[in-house]
N, C-alpha and C positions, 0 to 999 in steps of 0.2 A: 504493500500500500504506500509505502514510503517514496518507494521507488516510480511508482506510478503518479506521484502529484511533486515528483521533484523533489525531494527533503531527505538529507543524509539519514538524520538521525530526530529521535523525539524528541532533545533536550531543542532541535532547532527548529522543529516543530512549535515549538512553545516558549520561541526566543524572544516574543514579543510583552512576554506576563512577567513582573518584577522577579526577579533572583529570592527578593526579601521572602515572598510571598508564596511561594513553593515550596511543597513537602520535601525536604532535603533524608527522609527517609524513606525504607520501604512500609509499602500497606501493611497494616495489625490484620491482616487477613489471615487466620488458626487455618489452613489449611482447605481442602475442596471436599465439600459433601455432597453424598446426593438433594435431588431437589426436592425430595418428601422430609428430609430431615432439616434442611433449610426453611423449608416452609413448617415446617411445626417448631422452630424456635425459633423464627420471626413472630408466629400468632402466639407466643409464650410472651415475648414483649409484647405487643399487641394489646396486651389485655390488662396489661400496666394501665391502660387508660381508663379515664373515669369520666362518663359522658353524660348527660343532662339526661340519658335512659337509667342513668344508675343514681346521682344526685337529687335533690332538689335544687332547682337552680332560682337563683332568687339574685342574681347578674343580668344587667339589662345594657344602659349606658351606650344603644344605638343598634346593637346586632339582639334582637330579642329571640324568644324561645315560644312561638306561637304552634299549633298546630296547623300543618300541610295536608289536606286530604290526600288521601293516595290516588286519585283520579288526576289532580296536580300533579304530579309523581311518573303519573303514567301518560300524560299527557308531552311531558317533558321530555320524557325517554326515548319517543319516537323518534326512529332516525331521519325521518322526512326535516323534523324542526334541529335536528343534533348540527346533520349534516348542509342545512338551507346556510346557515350562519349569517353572513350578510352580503348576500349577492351583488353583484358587482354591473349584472344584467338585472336586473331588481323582478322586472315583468313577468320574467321566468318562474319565480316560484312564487305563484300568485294565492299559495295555502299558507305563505309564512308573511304575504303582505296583507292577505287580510286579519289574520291574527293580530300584528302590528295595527292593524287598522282598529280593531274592538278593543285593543289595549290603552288605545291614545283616546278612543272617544268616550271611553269607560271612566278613565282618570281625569278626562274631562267635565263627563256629568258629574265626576265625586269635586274636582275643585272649581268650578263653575267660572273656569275662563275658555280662552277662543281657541287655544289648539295648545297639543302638548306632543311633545318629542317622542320618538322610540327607545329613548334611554340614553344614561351614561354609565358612566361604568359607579357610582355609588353617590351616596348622598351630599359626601364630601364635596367629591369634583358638581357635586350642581350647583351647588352655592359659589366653589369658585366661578364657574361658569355665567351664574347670574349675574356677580358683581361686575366682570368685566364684560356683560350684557349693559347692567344700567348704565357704565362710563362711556362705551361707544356709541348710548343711545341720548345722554344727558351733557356731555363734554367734561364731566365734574369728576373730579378724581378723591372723593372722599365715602368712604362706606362706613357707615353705624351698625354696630351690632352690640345685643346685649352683653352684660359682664359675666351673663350665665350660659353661655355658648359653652358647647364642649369643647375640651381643651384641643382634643383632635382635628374637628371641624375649622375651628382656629389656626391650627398649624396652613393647613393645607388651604386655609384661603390665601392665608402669607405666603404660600407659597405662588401663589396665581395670581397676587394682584403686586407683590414687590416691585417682581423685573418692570413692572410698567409704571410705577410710579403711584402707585391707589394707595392712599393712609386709610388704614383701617383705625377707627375708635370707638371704642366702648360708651356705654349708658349704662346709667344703674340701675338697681332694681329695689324694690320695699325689702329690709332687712326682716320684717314680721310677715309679710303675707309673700313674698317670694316673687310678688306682679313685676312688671314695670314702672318704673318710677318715670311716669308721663310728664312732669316737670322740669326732670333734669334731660329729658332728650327733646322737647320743646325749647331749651339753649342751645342744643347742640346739632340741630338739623339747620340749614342754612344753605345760603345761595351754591354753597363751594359740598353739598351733600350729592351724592349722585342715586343713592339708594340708602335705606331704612329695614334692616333685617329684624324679624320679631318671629318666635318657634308656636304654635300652638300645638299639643304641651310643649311649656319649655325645658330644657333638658334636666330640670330638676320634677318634672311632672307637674305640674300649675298649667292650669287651665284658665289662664288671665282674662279675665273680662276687661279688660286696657288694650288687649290685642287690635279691638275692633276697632279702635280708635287713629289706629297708626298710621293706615292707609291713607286717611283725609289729611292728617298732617303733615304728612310729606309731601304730598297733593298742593297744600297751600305755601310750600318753599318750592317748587317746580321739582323735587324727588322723587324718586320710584322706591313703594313697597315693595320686598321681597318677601312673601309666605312662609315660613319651614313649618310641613303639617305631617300626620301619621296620617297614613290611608285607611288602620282601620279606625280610626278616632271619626273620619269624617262619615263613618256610619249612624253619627249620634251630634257633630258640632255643625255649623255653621259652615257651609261652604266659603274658602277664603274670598275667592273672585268673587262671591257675593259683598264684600263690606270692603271690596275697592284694591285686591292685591292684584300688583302689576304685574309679578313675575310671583310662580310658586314652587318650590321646590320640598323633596321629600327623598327618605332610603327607603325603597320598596322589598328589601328583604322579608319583613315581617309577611308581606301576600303573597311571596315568590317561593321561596326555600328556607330550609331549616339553618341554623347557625352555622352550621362548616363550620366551626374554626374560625369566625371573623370573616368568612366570604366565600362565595364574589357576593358582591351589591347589586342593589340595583338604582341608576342613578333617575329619577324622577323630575323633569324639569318642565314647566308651562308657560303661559302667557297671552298675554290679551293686548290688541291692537297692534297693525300693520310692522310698525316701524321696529316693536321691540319682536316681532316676528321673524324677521327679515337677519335680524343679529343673533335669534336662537342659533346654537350650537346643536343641530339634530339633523335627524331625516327625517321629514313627517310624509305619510302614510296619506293617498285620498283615494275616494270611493268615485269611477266613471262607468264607464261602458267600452263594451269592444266598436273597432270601426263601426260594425253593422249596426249596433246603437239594440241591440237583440237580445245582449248578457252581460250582467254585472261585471265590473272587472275592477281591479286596484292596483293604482299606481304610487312609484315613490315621485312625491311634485316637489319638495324641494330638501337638496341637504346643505345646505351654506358650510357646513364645517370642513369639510372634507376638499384635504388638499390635492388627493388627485383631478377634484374638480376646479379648484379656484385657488390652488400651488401658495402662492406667498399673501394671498387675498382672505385666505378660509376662516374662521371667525375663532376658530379653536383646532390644538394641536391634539385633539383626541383624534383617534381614526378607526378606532374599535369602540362595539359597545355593546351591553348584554341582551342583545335579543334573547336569547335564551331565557331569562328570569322573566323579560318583558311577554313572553307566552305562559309561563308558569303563573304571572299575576293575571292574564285575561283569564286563563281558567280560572282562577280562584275566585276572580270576581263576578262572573261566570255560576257559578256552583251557589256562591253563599247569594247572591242577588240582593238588592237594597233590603228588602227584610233581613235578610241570615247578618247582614254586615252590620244593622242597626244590632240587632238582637246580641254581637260577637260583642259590640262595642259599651252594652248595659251590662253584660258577661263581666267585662273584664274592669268597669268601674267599679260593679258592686262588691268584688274582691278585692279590689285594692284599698274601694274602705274598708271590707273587713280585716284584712291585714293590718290597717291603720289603728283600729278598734282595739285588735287583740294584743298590739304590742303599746299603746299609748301608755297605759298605768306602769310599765316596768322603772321600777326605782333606778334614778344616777340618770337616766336618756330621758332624751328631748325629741317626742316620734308622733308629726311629724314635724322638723326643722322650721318648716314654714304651716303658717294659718290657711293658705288659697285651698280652694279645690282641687286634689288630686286626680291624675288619670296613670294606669300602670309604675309609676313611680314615686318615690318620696324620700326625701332624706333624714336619715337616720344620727343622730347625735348622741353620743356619750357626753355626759358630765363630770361622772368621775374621774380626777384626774388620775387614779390609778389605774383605769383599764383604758385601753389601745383599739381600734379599730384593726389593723395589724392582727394581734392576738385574739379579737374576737372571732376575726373570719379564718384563724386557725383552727380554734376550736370548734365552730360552724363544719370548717370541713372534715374534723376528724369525726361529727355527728352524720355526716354522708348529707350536709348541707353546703350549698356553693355560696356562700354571702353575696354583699352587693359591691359595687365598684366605688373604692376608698379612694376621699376627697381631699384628701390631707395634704397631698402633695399643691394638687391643682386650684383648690380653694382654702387657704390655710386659716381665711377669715371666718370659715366654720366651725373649725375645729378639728375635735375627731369625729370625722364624718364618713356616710357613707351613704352610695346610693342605692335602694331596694327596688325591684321589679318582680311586679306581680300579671301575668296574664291570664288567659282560660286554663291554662294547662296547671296551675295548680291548684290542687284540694284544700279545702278545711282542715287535712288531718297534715298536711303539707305545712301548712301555716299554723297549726297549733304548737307543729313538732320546731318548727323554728323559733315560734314564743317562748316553747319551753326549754330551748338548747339555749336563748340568749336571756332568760332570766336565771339561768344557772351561771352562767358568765357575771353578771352584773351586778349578781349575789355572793358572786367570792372575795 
């Protein structure tokens, strides 16, 4: 092989990779087994693992633990949609655009604006995506977002609005009820604003009644709303595009697939009127007819992103994106239909008060953190300064419970904090066993 692509030897093979940075040994490889015996002490480790089928998992913090029907599952599997991926001839595989087609107009009726994308690759890159949407569409190189943004989300806007010059800045929020604090972003939106980011829930799970407010007052500085919403929350809240959001974005994991491991995502992005159309970073999906005007047909009518079309012009340097997830949520939304999605989304409030209920009285903690109304999440506080968030979610998980995602680092003005998630998939007896693992902690 060496000899056939020109290369004396491997070391010149692999003359281009740092000297530093090379195994200067040989592989810890015991020797050569057969493949039955390999394969039965791979699945020995294997099982080392401890997965949300064996846990109670009570970790949320953006990738959740919701139930996938298996028709989803099987829907997905199909190699018609494995192998369609993203055609490059689009017209050709006219069973994976009209999928794309009921996915976009499905997400549409749930956030009630004028067209919405085939996806991005997660909920992250939509938000970056939006904010360098509002500055190409507003000239303004200034974006607002709450102080209670995931710290993640954060990273990765910084990452997509730096090189170009976009200040991102913060607004605060009620330290008692967890809302927005409409005061202090009323100073701080202004002519030099290009957009106003606000989550409903926000990432601490408040369901702010302030929200609705945000979209007019960007409105009255020439700025663009941006949405961040759950898809299945909007089985039960207020469609965003209904109370004025320009752009809306969302991570569609929770109606696409189960947690992997943190992924793939699914990135969700919309919006309403021409101009901030035109600047979407997607391919949207329309519904026509063939020539003879005889049979349904669907087309891809526009992808502005894509630099094989529009090279140094394209509006974003994504050029993949998850169809795949993006058919996995039409079925889902599909199956559950506005009843099952309303119904998913009273499911999973009424447990999260009850979880709120059963651990509020526990002595030393503050449960929950804040006063607003809760949806799937709530933050969790310790008092006592002898016990650790740290050490409680050890002993959580030596009780075969998975705690919530510790704030300590990211929000130190909490405390020792943490954030709990609750959705359908967990029991009363799930939740009693977690009240009673953390009032044994709290009590020692």
């Amino acid at each position: 092989m060496l000899e056939a692509i020109g290369v004396a030897t491997i070391d010149e093979l692999y003359s281009d990779i740092p000297r530093e940075v090379l195994l200067n040994r040989p592989l810890k490889v015991d020797g050569f087994y057969p493949e039955q015996e390999v394969r039965s002490r791979i699945e020995q480790l294997l099982n080392k693992n401890k997965s949300a089928a064996d846990y109670d998992m009570f970790l949320g913090a953006g990738i959740y633990n919701h139930y996938i029907p298996a028709a989803v599952k099987t829907i997905m599997a199909r190699t018609e949609f494995q192998t369609s991926y993203t055609p490059y001839q689009p017209e050709i595989s006219q069973g994976l655009l009209q999928t794309l087609f009921e996915f976009e107009s499905m997400i549409r009726d749930l956030t009630g604006v004028e067209a919405v994308n085939s996806s991005l690759y997660d909920g992250s890159t939509a938000l970056g995506e939006a904010a360098r949407m509002a500055v190409r569409v507003t000239s303004r190189y200034k974006i607002l977002v709450p102080r209670s943004l995931h710290p993640d989300k954060l990273s990765v806007l910084r990452n997509y609005t730096e090189p170009v010059g976009i200040r991102i800045e913060t607004f605060g929020m009620d330290d008692e009820t967890g809302c927005l604090d409409l005061d202090d972003l009323k100073t701080k939106v202004n002519t030099e604003t290009a957009a106003v980011l606000c989550e409903v829930p926000s990432f601490f799970g408040i369901l702010d009644p302030n929200a609705v407010s945000v979209p007019s007052l960007c409105h009255e500085k020439g700025a663009l709303s941006i949405i961040g919403f759950d898809p299945i929350s909007l089985g039960g809240l207020k469609p965003p595009g209904d109370y004025g959001a320009d752009i809306v974005i969302a991570e569609g994991q929770s109606i696409s697939s189960e947690m992997n491991f943190g992924g793939p995502g699914l990135g969700i992005i919309g919006c309403k009127g021409e101009n901030l159309l035109r600047q979407m970073p997607g391919r949207l999906i329309g519904m026509t007819t063939t020539m003879d005007g005889k049979n349904r047909a669907f087309s891809m009518v526009l992808q502005t992103r894509e630099q094989h079309i529009r090279r140094e012009k394209a509006t974003s340097n994504i050029c993949t994106n998850e169809a795949l997830l993006g058919v996995g949520a039409a079925a889902y939304l599909s199956l559950l239909g506005p009843k099952g999605l309303s119904q998913l989304f009273e499911t999973i409030l009424v447990k999260t008060n009850h979880a709120i209920k059963r651990l509020h009285e526990l002595p030393g903690t503050l449960i929950p953190r804040f006063t607003g109304q809760h949806y799937q999440e709530f933050v969790v506080t310790i008092e006592n300064p002898r016990h650790t968030i740290a050490k409680m979610n050890q002993d959580l998980l030596s009780a075969g419970i998975h705690g919530g995602k510790s704030l300590v680092n990211d929000f130190p003005e909490l405390g020792q904090s943490s954030l709990m998630c609750v959705t359908e998939t967990h029991s009363p007896e799930a939740i009693d066993k977690l009240r009673a693992t953390m009032e044994k902690f709290v009590r020692s």
